[in-house]
C-alpha positions in Angstrom: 159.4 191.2 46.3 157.1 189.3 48.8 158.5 185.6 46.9 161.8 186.6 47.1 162.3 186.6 50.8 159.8 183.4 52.1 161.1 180.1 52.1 158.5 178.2 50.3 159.9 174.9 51.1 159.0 175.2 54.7 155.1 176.6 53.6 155.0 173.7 51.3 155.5 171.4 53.9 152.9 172.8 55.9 150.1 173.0 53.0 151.2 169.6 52.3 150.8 168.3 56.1 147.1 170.7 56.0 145.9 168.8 52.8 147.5 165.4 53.9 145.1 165.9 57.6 142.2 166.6 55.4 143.0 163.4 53.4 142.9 161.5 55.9 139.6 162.8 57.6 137.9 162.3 54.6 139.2 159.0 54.3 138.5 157.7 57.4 135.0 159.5 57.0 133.9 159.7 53.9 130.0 160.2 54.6 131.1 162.3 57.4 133.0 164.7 55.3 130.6 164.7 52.3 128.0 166.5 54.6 130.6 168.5 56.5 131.6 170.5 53.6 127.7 171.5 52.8 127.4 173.0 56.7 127.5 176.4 55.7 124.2 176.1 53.9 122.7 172.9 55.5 122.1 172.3 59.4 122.0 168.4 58.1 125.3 167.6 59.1 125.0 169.4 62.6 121.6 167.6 63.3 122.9 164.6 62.9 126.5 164.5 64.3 126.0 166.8 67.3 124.0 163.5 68.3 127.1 161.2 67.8 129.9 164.0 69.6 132.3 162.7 71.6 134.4 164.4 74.0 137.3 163.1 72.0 136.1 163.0 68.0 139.1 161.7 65.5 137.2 163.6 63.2 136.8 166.9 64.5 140.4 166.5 66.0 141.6 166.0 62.5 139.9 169.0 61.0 140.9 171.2 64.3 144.7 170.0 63.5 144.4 171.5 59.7 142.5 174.4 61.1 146.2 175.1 63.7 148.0 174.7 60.8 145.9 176.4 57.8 145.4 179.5 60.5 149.0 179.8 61.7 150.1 179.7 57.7 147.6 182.2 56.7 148.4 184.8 59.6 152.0 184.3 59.2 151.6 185.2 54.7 149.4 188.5 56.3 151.9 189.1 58.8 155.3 189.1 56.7 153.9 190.9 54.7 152.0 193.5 56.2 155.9 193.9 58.4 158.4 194.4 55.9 159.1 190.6 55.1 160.2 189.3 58.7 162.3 186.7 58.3 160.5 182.8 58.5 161.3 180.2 60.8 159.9 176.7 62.0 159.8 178.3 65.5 158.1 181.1 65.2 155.4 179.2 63.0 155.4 176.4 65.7 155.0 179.0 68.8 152.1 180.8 66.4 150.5 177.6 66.3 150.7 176.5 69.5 149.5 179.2 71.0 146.2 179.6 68.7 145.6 175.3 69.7 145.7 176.5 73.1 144.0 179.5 73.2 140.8 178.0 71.4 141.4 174.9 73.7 141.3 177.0 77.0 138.1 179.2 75.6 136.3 175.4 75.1 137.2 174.6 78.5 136.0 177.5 79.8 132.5 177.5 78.4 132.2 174.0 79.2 133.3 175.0 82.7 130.1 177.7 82.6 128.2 175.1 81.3 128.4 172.7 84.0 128.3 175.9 86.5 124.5 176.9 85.0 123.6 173.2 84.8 123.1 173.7 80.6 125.3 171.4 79.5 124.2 169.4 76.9 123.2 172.7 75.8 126.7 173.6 75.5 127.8 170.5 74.1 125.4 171.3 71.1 126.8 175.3 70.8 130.3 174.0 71.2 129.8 171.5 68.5 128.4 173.9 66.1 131.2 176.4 66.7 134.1 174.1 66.1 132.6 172.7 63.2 132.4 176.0 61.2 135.8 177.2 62.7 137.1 174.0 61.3 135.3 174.7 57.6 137.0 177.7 57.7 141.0 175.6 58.4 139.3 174.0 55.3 138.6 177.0 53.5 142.2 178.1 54.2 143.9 175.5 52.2 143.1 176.8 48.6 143.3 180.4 50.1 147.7 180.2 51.2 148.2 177.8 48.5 146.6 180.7 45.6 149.0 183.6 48.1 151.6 181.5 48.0 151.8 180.2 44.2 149.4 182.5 41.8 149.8 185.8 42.6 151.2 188.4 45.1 149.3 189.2 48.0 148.5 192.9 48.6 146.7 194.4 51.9 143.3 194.6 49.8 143.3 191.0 49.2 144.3 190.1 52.7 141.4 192.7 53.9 138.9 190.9 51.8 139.8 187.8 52.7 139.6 187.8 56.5 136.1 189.6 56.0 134.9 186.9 53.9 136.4 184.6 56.7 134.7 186.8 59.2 131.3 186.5 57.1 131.4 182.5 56.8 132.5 182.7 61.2 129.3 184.7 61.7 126.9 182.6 60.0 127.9 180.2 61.7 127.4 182.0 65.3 123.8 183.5 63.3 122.6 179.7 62.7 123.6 178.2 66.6 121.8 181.1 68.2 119.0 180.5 66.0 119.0 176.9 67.0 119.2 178.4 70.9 116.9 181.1 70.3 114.5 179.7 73.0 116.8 179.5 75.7 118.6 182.8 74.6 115.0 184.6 74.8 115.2 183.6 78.5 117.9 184.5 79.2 119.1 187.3 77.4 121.1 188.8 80.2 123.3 185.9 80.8 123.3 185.5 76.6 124.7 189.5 76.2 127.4 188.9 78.8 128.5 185.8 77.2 128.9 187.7 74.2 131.2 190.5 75.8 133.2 188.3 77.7 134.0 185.0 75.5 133.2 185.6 72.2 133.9 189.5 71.5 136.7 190.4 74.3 139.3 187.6 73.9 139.7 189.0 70.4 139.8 192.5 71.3 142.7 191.4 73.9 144.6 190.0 70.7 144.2 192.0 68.7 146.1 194.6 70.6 148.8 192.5 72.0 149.6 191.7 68.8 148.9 195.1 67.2 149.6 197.7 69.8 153.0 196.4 71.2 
């Protein structure tokens, strides 16, 4: 059985840490938060905070820390799982993280970097901003999802399936509403738009999804 072979301590410690970050955003943000967690159906929150960005934000960095940790956890429940129970450990959970923080960190970079190079920066800053905030609803998201696979019932691959397609759903609306919000500059330049699409937001996923997949 799927209970029988996880040490729950060490995911406890984790959903713990993920709900502790959270906390402590909220805290420290309370208006901030309150309209953060209507952004799926309100553009109120990006409106007004894409405004106030910073290159560092405590509060985005707070919400990207739970997003590391909520993301890492979830893939790691999918991917015991889904492998005949693979035995759990701090480092491979700490090298799944790390490598998802720096991965997302070197794709920012990078279409900051494209940004600057097309002289459509605080275009960017604006797309960038909306991005991270809806990957980071989803690290929010995540917390009730592993704590219900970990505690209330057994996960099964239908379960998993539907979940990352609802996560997937949530993840395109929030691509649908920042190309709305770019619509005129996309119009002009579709070209540039459609190869931005192949190579930064469709390919890197492609890439990991068959190293991980098709080793």
């Amino acid at each position: 059985m799927f209970r029988e072979t996880i040490s729950n301590e060490l995911y406890t410690i984790l959903l713990v840490a993920g709900f502790l970050i959270v906390a402590i955003a909220k805290l420290t943000s309370p208006r901030r938060f309150e309209d953060f967690i209507y952004v799926l159906g309100n553009s109120k929150y990006l409106k007004i905070y894409s405004r106030e960005q910073k290159f560092l934000d405590k509060f985005d960095a707070l919400l990207f820390g739970n997003l590391i940790l909520s993301l890492s956890l979830f893939i790691f429940i999918a991917y015991q799982y889904t492998t005949d129970n693979i035995p759990f450990s701090a480092d491979a959970m700490f090298k799944l993280a790390f490598s998802i923080g720096v991965f997302i960190l070197i794709k920012v970079l990078i279409e900051r970097l494209l940004g600057s190079l097309f002289e459509i920066d605080n275009q960017i800053d604006q797309y960038l901003f909306q991005k991270i905030s809806y990957k980071n609803y989803l690290g929010v998201l995540l917390l009730p999802i592993n704590t219900l696979l970990l505690f209330s019932f057994k996960p099964s691959l239908p379960i998993i399936y539907i979940i990352v397609v609802l996560l997937l759903i949530v993840y395109i609306i929030g691509l649908i509403t920042s190309f709305k919000t770019h619509q005129s500059l996309i119009k002009h330049n579709y070209f540039y738009f459609i190869l931005y699409l192949c190579a930064l937001e469709i390919s890197p996923y492609i890439i990991l999804y068959k190293v991980f997949f098709y080793q």
